[in-house]
Backbone as a chain_set.jsonl record, in Angstrom:
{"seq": "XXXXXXXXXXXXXXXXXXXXXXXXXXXXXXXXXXXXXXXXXXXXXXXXXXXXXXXXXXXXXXXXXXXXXXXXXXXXXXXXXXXXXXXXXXXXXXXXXXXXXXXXXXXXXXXXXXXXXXXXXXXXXXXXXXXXXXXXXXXXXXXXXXXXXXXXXXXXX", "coords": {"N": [[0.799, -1.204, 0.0], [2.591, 1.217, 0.747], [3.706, 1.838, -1.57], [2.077, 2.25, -3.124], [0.788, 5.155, -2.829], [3.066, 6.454, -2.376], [3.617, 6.399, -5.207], [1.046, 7.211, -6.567], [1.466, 10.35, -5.471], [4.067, 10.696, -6.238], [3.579, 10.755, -9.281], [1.845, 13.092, -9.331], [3.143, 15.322, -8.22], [4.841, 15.089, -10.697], [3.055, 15.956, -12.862], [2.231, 18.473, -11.559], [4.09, 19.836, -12.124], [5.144, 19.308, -14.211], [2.479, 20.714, -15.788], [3.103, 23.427, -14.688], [5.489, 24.318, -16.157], [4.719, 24.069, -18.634], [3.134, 25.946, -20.173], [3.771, 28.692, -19.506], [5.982, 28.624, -21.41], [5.249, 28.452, -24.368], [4.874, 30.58, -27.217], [1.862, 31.629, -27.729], [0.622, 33.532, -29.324], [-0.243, 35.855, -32.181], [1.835, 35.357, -34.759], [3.749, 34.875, -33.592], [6.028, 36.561, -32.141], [7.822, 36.719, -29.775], [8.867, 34.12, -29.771], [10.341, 34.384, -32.216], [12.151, 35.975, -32.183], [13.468, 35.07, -29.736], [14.852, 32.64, -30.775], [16.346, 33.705, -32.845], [18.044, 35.15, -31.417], [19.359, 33.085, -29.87], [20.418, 31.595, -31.922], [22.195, 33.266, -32.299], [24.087, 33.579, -30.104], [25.502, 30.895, -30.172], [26.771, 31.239, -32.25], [28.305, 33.326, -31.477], [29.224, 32.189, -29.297], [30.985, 29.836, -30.751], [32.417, 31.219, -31.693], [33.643, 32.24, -29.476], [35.335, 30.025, -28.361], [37.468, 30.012, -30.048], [38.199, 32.324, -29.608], [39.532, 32.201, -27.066], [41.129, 30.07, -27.404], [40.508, 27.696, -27.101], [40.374, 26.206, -29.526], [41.782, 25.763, -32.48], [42.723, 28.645, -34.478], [41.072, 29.802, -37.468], [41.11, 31.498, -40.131], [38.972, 31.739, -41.981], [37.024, 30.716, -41.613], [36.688, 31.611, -39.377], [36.063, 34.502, -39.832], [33.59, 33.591, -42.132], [32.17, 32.889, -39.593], [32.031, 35.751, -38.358], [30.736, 37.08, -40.067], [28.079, 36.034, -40.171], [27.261, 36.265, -37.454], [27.169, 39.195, -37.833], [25.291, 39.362, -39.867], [23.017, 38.387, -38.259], [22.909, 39.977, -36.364], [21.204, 42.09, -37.045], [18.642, 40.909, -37.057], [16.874, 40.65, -34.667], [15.017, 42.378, -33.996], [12.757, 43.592, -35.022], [11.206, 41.936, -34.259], [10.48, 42.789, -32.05], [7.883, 44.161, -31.053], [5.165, 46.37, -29.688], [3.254, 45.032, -29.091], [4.206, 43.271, -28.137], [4.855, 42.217, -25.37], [5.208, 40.137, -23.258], [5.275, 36.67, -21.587], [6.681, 34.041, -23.12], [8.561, 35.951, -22.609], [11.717, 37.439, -21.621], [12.349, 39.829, -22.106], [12.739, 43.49, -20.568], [10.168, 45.752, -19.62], [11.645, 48.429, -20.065], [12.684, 48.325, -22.942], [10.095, 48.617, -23.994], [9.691, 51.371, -23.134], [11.751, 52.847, -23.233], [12.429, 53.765, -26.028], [14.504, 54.428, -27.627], [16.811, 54.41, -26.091], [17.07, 51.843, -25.991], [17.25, 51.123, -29.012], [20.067, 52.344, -29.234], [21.442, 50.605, -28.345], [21.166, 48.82, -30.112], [22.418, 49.609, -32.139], [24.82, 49.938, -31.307], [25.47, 46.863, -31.314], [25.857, 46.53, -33.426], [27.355, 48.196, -34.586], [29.698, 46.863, -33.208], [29.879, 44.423, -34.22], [30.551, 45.026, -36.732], [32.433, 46.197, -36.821], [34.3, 43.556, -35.853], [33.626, 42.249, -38.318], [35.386, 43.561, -40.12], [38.081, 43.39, -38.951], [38.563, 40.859, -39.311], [38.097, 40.174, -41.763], [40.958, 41.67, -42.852], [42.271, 39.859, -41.101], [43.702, 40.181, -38.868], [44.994, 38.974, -36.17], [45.265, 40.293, -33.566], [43.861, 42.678, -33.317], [40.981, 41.16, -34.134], [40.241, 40.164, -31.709], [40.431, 41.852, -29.978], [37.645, 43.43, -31.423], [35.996, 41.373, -30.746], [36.01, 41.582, -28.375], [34.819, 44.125, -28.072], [32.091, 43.463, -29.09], [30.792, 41.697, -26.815], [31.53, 42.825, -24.984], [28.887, 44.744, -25.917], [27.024, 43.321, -26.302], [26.592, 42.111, -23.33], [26.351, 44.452, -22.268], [23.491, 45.621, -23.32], [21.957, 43.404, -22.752], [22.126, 43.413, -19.494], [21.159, 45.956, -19.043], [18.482, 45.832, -20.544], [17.169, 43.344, -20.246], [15.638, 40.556, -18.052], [17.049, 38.827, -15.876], [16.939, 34.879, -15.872], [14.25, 33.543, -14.87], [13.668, 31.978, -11.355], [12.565, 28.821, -10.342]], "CA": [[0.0, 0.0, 0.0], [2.628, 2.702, 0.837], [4.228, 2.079, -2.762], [1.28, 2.662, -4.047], [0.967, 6.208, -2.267], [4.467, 7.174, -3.204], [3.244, 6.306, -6.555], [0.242, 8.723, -6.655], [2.531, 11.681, -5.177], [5.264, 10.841, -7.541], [2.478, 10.971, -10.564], [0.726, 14.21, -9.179], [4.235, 15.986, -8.474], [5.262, 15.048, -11.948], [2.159, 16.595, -13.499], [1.675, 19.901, -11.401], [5.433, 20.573, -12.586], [4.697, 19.931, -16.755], [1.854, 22.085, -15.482], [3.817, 24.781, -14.6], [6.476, 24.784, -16.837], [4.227, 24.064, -20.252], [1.924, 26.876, -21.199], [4.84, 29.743, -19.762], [7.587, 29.031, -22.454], [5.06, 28.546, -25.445], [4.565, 31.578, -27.144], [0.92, 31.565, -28.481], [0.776, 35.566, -29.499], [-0.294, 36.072, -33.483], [3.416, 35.892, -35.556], [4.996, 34.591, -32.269], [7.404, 37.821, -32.291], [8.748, 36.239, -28.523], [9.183, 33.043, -30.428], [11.261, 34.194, -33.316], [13.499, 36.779, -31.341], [14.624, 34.002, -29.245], [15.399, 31.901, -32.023], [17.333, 34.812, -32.862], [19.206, 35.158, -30.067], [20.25, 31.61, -29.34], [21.437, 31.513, -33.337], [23.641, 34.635, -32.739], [24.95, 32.911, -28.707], [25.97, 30.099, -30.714], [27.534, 31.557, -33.167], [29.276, 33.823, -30.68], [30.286, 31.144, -28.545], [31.769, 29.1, -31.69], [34.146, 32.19, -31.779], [34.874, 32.64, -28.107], [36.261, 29.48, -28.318], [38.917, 30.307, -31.122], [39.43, 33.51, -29.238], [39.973, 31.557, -25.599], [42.466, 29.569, -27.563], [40.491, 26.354, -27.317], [39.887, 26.02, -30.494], [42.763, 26.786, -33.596], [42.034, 30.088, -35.304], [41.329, 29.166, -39.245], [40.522, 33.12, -40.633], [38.219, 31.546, -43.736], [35.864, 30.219, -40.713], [36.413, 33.108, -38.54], [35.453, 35.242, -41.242], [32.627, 33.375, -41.746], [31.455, 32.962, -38.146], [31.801, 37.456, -38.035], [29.442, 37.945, -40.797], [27.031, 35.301, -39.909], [27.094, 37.027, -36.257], [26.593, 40.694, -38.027], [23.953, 39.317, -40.449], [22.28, 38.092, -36.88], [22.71, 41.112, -35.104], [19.841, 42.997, -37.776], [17.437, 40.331, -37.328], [15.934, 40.384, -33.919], [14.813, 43.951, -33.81], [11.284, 43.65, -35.083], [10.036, 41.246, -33.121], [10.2, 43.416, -30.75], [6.969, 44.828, -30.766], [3.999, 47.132, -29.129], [2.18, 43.679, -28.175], [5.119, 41.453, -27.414], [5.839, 42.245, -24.236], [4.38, 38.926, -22.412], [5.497, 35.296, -21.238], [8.155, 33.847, -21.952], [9.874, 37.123, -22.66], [12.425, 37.662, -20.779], [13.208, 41.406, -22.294], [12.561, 44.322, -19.309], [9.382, 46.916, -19.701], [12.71, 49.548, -20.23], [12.676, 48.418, -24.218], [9.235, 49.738, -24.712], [9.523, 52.168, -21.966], [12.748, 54.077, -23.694], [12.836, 52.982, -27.427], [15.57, 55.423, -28.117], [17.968, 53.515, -25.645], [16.826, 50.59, -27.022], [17.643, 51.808, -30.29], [21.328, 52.873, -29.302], [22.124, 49.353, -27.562], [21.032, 47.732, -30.956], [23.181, 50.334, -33.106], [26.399, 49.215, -30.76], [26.023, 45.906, -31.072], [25.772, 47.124, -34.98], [28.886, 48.738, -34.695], [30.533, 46.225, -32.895], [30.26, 42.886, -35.22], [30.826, 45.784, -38.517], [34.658, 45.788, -36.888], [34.956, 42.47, -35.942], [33.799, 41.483, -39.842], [36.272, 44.021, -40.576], [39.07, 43.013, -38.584], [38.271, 39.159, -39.708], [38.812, 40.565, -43.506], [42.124, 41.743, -43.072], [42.933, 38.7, -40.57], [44.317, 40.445, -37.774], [44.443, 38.283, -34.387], [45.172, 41.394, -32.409], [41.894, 43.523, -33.861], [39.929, 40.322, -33.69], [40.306, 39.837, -30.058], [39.873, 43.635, -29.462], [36.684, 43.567, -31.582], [35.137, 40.044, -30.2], [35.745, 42.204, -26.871], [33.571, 45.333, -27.855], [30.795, 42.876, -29.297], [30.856, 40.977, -25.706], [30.702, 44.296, -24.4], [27.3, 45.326, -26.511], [25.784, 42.417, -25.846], [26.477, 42.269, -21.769], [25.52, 45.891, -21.855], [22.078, 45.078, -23.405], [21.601, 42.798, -21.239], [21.95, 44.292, -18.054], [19.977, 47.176, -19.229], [16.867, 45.477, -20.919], [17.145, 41.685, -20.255], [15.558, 40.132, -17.075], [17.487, 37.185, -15.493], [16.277, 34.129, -16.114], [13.511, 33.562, -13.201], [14.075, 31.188, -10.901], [11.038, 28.085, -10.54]], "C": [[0.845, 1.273, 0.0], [3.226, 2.614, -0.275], [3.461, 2.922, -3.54], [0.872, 3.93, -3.84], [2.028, 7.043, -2.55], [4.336, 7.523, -4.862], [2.753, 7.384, -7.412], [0.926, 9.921, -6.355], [3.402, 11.753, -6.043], [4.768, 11.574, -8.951], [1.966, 12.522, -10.245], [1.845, 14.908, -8.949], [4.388, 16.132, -10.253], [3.919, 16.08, -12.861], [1.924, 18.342, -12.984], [3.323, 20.639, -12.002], [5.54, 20.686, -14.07], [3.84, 21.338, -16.757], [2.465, 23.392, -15.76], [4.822, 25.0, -15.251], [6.268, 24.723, -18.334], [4.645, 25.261, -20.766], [2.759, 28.435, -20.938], [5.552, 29.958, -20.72], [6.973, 28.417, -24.031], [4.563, 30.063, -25.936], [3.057, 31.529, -28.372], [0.386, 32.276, -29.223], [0.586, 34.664, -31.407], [1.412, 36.193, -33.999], [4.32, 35.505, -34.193], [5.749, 35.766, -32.237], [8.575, 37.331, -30.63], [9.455, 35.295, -29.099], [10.77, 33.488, -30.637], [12.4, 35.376, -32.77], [13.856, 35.929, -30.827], [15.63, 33.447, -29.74], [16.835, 32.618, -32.561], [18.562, 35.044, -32.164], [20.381, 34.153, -29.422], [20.98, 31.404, -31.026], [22.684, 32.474, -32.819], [24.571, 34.073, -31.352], [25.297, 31.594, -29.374], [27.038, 30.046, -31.91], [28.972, 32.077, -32.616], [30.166, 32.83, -29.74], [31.04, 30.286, -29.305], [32.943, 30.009, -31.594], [34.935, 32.76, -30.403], [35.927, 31.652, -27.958], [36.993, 29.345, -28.567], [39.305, 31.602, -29.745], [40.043, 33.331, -27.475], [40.676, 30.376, -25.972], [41.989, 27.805, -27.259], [40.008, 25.563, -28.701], [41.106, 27.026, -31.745], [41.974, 28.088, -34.481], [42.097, 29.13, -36.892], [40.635, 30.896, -39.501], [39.458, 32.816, -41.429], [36.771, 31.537, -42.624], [35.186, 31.031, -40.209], [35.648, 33.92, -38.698], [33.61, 34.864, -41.189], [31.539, 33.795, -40.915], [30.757, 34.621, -37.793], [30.805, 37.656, -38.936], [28.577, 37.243, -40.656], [26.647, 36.124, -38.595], [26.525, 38.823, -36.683], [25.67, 40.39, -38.848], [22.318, 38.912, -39.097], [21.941, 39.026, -36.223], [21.813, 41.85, -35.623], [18.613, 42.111, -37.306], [16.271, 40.176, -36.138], [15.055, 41.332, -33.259], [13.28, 43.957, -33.802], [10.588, 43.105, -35.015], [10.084, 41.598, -31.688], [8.944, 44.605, -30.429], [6.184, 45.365, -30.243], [3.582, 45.536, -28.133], [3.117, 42.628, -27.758], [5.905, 41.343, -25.962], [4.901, 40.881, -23.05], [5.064, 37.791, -22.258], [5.479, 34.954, -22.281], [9.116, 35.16, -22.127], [10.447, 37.443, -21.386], [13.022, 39.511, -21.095], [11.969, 42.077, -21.164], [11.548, 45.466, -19.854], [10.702, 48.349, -20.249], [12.916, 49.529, -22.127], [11.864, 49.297, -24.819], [9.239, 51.333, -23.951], [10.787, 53.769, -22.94], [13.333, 53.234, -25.107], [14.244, 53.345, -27.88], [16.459, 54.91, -27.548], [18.079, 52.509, -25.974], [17.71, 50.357, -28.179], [19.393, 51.624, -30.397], [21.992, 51.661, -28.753], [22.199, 48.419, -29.156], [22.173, 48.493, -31.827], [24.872, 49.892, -32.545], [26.622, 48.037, -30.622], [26.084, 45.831, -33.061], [27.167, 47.275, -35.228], [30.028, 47.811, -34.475], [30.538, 44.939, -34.037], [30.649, 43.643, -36.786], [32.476, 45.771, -37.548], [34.648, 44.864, -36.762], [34.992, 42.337, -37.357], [35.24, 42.53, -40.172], [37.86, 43.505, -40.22], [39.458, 41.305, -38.807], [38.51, 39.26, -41.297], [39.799, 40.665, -43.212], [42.943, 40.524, -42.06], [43.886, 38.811, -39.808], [44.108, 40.059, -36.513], [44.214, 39.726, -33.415], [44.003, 42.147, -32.659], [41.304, 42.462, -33.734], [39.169, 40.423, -32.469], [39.971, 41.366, -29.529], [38.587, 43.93, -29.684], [35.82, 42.945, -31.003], [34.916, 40.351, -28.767], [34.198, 42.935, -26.757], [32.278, 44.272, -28.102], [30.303, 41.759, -27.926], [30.441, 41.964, -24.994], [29.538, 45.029, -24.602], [26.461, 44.467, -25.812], [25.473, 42.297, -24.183], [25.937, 43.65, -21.504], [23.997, 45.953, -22.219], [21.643, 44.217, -22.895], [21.418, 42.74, -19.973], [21.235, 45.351, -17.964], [18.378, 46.901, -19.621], [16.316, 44.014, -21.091], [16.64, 41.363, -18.327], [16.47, 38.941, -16.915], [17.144, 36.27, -15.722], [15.568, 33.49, -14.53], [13.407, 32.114, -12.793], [12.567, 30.228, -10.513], [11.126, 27.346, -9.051]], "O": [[0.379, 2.306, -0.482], [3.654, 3.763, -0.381], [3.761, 3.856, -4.284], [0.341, 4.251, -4.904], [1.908, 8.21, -2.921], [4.755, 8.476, -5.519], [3.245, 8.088, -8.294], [0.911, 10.668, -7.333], [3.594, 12.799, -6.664], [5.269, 12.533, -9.539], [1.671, 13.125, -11.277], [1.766, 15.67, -9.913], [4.08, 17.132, -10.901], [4.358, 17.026, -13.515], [1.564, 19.246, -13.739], [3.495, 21.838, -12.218], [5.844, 21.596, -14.841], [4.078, 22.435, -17.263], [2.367, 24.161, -16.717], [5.295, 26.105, -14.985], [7.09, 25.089, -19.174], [5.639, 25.661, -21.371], [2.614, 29.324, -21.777], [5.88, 31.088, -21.081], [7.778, 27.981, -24.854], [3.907, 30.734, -25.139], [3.194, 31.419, -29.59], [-0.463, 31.766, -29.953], [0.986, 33.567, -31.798], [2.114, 37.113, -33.579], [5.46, 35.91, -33.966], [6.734, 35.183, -32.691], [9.773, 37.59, -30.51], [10.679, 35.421, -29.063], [11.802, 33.293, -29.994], [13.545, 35.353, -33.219], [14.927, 35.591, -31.331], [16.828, 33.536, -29.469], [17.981, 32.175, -32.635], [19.757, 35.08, -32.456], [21.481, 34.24, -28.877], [22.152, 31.035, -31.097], [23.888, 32.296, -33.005], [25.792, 34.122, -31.506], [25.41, 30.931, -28.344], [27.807, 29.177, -32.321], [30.119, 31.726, -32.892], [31.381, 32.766, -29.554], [31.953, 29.788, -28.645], [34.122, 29.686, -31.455], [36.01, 33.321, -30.192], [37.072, 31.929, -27.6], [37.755, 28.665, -27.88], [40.367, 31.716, -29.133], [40.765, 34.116, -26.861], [40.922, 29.571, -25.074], [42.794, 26.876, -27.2], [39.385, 24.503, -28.767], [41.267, 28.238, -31.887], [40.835, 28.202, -34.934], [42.824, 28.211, -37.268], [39.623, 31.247, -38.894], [38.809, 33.833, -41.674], [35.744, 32.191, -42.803], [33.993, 31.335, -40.243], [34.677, 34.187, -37.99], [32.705, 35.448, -40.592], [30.557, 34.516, -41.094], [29.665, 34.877, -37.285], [29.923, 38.451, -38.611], [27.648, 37.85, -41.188], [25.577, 36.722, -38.706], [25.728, 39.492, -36.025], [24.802, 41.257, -38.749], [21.111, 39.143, -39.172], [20.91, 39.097, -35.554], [21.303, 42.554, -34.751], [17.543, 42.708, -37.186], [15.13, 39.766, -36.349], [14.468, 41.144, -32.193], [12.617, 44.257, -32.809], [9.441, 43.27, -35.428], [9.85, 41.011, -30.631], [9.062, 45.63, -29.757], [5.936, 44.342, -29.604], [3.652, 45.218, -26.946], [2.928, 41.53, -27.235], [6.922, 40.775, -25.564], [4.049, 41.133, -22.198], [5.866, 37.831, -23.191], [4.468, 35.273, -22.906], [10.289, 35.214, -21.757], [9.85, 37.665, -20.332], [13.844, 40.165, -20.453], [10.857, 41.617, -20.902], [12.113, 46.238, -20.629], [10.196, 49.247, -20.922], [13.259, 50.58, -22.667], [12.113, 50.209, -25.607], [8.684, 52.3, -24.474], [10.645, 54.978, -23.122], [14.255, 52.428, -25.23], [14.993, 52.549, -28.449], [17.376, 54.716, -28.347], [19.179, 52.072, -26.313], [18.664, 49.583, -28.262], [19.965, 51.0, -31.291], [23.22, 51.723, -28.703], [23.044, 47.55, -29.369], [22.979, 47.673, -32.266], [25.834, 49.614, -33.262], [27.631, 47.679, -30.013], [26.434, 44.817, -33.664], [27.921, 46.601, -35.93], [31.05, 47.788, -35.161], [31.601, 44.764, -34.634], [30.964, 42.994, -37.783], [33.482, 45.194, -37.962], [35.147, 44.461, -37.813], [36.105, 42.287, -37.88], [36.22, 41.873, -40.523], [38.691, 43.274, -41.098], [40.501, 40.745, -38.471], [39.105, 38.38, -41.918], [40.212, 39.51, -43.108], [44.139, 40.307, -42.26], [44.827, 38.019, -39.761], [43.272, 40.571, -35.769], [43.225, 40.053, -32.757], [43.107, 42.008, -31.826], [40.666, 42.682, -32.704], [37.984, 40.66, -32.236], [39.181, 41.674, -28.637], [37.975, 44.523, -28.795], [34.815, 43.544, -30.621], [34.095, 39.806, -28.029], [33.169, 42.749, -26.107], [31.423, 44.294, -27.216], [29.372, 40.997, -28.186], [29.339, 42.093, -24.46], [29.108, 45.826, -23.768], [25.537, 44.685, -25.029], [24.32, 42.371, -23.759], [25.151, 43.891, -20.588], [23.252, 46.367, -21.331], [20.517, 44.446, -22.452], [20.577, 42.034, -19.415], [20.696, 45.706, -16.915], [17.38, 47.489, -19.203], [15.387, 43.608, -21.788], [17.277, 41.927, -17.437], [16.597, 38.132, -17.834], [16.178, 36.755, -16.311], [16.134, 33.132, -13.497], [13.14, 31.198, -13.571], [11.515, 30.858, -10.401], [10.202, 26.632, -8.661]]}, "num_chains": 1, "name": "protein.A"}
C-alpha cells in the first residue's frame, strides 16, 4: 500500500510541474514575435560562442571560418529587432518593460552591437588576431551591456 501512495505523489508531483512549466515558455501571441526573437538570439549565442572558443584559444584560429562565423554574427545582429513589438511584451519574454519604456535607448544598444560585429567582420577581412580579439571584446561588451539594461534574469522556478 505505501508504494502505491508514493506512486500517486510521484504521478501528481510530476504533473503539477509539466503544469507549470508548459503553457509559460510557449509563445501563443499572433506571428509569435517572442518566439522568433529568441530563435534569434540563441542563433547569434551560438555563433558567438563558436568564436569565443577560437578567441579563448580552445579552439585553432582558421581566418576563412572566422570570417565566416563574423558575418554570420553581423547578419544576426539585424534580425531580432522587429520582433520586438507594441504587443510582445508577455510570457516567456524575458526582455525588461525599459525596451518599450525608452525605445531610443533601445535603439542605441542595438546600433552598438551594430557597430561592434561591422569591426569584428572588418578586422576578420584583413585577418588580424590582435583587432579580432579587441573587436570580439567590444561585441561581448554590446551584448552584456544590453543585457543588463533590458534583459531580465532568467527567473528562478
Amino acid at each position: 500500500m505505501p508504494s502505491k501512495k508514493i506512486a500517486l505523489i510521484f504521478v501528481c508531483c510530476m504533473a503539477a510541474w509539466l503544469a507549470a512549466c508548459g503553457d509559460e515558455s510557449v509563445d501563443r501571441h499572433p506571428g509569435q514575435p517572442v518566439k522568433n526573437r529568441q530563435a534569434v538570439f540563441n542563433k547569434m549565442l551560438q555563433t558567438k560562442d563558436g568564436m569565443g572558443t577560437v578567441m579563448r584559444e580552445h579552439e585553432i584560429y582558421d581566418g576563412k571560418i572566422f570570417l565566416e562565423q563574423a558575418r554570420e554574427l553581423q547578419r544576426l545582429s539585424r534580425e531580432p529587432w522587429p520582433y520586438f513589438t507594441p504587443d510582445s511584451n508577455y510570457a516567456p519574454t524575458r526582455a525588461k518593460p525599459l525596451v518599450w519604456e525608452k525605445p531610443a535607448e533601445f535603439g542605441e544598444a542595438q546600433h552598438d552591437l551594430g557597430d561592434a560585429t561591422a569591426l569584428l567582420v572588418k578586422a576578420a577581412e584583413a585577418d588580424d588576431l590582435k583587432a579580432i580579439r579587441s573587436a570580439f571584446k567590444e561585441v561581448e561588451i554590446a551584448c552584456r551591456s544590453c543585457h543588463n539594461k533590458f534583459r531580465n534574469a532568467i527567473p528562478l522556478r
